[in-house]
C-alpha positions, 0 to 999 in steps of 0.5 A: 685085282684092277677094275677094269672101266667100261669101254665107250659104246660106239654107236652102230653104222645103221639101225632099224626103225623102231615098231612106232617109227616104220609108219611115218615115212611111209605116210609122209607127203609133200606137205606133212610130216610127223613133227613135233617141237621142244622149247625152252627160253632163257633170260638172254638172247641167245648166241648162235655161236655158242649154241651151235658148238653146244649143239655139237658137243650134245650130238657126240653124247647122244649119236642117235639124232645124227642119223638119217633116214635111208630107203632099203629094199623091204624097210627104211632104215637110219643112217650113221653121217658125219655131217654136223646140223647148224642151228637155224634161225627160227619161223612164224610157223613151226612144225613146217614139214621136215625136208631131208634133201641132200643139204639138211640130211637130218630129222631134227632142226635147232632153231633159236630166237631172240632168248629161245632155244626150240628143236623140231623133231621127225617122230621116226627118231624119238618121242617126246621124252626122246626129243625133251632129253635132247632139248635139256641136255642142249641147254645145260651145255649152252649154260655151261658154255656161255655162263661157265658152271655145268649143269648137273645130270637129272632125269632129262639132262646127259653129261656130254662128258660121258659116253654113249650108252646103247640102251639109248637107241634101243627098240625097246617095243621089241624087247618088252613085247609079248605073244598076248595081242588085242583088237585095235578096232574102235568107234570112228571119232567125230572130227574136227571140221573148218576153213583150212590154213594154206599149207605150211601155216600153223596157228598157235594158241597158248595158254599160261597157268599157274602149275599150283592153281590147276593142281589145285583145281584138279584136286578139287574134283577128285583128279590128276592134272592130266585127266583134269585137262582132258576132261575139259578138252572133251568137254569143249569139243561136246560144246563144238560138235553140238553147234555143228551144222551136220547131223551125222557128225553130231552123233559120233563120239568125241574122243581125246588120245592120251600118249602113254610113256611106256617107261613108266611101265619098263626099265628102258631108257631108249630115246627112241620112241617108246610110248603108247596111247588110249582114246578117252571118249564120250559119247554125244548120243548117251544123254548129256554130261557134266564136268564131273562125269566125263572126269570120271569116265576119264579115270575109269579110261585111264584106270582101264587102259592104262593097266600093264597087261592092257597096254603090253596087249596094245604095243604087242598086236603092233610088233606082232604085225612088224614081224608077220613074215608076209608082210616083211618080205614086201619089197619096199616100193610095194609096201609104202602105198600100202602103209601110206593108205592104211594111216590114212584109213585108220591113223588119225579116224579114231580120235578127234585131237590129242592131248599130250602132256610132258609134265612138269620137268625138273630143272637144276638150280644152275638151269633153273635160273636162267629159264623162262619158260618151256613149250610143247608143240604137236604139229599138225595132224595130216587129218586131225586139225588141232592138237593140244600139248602140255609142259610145265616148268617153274611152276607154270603149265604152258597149255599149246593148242595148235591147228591148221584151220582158221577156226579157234572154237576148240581153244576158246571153250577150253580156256573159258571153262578153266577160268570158270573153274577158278584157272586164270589165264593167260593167252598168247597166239602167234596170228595177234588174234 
């Protein structure tokens, strides 16, 4: 009898937005949107022809960044075009906020300079790992098309030859959720305070390591990279608040949030968002810390927090709130006021700053000889005001701080303590400071 092959998976006319994607739109203003941004640089400057065609042929593999964003009666929802992005020519500041007028209808953007290659993405489309995928796909066909060999598929690379498969817009919050639910209360976090940017600016302070000198230091105190580098995150913004001049703020505790991949957790391979979170936090008022004992209070964190019935408790009290029955049948002109005051009551209040890292990314030998670097960049906060993103590659980590305020206290005593530590760096800053 025949084997009848799997028929290509056209993807749908519309979809709902994910659980994490409903807030975004409706907490968007004029000058801030939730926008964060994937790069990689290549040993060659970078053909704007090529890339765009690459860019084309990455769309038709992965559909889901060719929607829009749509207003229904009681949610936004996105958008099947046909129109095709042009790739555009990279800005001093990144992360700007994403204007879907009728010209630029999509959520993401390609922009390139001189030998790199970065895409800025609205987070109502896709997360991290979402956005990477993207990103390294993008690049293994530009390769392709530029030096000829094809970049074999890993775990961040798609065969653009293949079809679509719809597990990758699938809303996985809605399938892996379950009836258990937990409080999201929390303490308020001390923030971050300083002369603001003017808007549409963001400084960058990056910091190069070498991947096998902070594993090593890591390991030297008994933990992973991630837990090391929020450890020392913390730490710096212990040194920060105690040099703050208001007593009430120097009482709060100094919380990091740490974002969860949740497909660590279960079978999904959506590309939409499909991550969690927990705020490490240390508390100023206990006594004082060492090193040593906020890493383990990191761990136990972790430990905690990072537990499966834990975490499904967290993404399931979010769900349960998207399906209460009240809530669904408010129209959508009465609902975003609403949704836009709560993130701004309660979106950003609970942590200080947040450490996202992506890890090392695996490239095949036909990408990894052309790539240079890679970089992870959190745009800004719409109350936070500096944020931190990490990614390796080639073995070296690549450490991005970024702020809308003039003040650079946080990376300065978060780079000091690393060399300390026995970490040399390297800093780079997009303001020559």
């Amino acid at each position: 009898m025949a084997i009848r092959k799997p028929r290509p998976v056209a993807a749908p006319d519309w979809l709902q937005l994910d659980n994490a994607a409903k807030i975004y739109p409706a907490a968007k203003s004029r000058t801030w949107t939730a926008v964060f941004r994937l790069s990689v640089t290549l040993r060659e400057e970078i053909d704007p022809k090529v890339l765009e065609e690459a860019l084309h042929n990455t769309l038709k593999r992965i559909p889901l960044f060719g929607y829009r964003l749509r207003k229904g009666l009681f949610w936004y929802y996105l958008d099947k075009q046909k129109q095709l992005p042009v790739p555009q020519e990279d800005v001093q500041n990144p992360c700007a906020r994403m204007l879907m007028t009728r010209e630029h209808r999509f959520l993401f953007r390609v922009r390139y300079h001189s030998c790199r290659i970065a895409v800025e993405i609205f987070h109502s489309l896709a997360d991290g790992t979402g956005g990477l995928t993207f990103l390294m796909t993008l690049a293994a066909e530009y390769v392709r098309l530029k030096y000829g060999p094809r970049v074999p598929e890993n775990a961040y690379i798609l065969d653009v030859r293949k079809p679509p498969d719809k597990g990758e817009w699938e809303d996985s919050f809605l399938k892996y959720a379950r009836d258990g639910i937990r409080s999201r209360g929390e303490e308020k976090a001390y923030a971050l305070s300083g002369t603001g940017l003017m808007p549409g600016r963001l400084s960058l302070v990056t910091g190069i390591v070498n991947t096998f000198v902070l594993k090593e230091a890591a390991h030297r105190h008994g933990a992973t990279i991630n837990v090391f580098l929020s450890a020392v995150l913390l730490q710096a913004l212990l040194t920060v608040q105690k040099a703050e001049d208001n007593r009430r703020k120097r009482h709060l505790p100094v919380k990091v949030s740490m974002p969860l991949n949740l497909r660590k957790y279960y079978p999904s391979n959506t590309l939409r968002n499909f991550a969690s979170y927990f705020n490490a936090s240390i508390n100023p008022t206990y006594g004082d810390y060492s090193l040593e004992d906020i890493i383990r209070q990191v761990q136990h964190f972790a430990g905690l927090e990072g537990a499966e019935q834990l975490v499904n408790a967290r993404m399931s009290t979010n769900v349960a709130a998207e399906k209460n029955r009240f809530l669904r049948v408010i129209p959508l002109f009465i609902k975003t006021p609403f949704l836009k005051l709560m993130y701004s009551l309660t979106g950003e209040r609970y942590f200080t700053t947040t450490l996202s890292n992506m890890g090392a990314v695996p490239l095949p030998e036909a990408l990894q000889k052309h790539v240079v670097r890679a970089d992870f960049i959190l745009g800004p906060g719409k109350k936070n005001k500096v944020a931190c993103g990490v990614i390796s590659v080639n073995n070296q980590t690549f450490i991005n701080f970024s702020r809308t305020i003039e003040e650079t206290h946080v990376e300065r005593a978060f780079f000091t303590a690393l060399i300390q530590l026995g970490v040399p760096v390297m800093v780079e800053s997009n303001r020559g400071q």
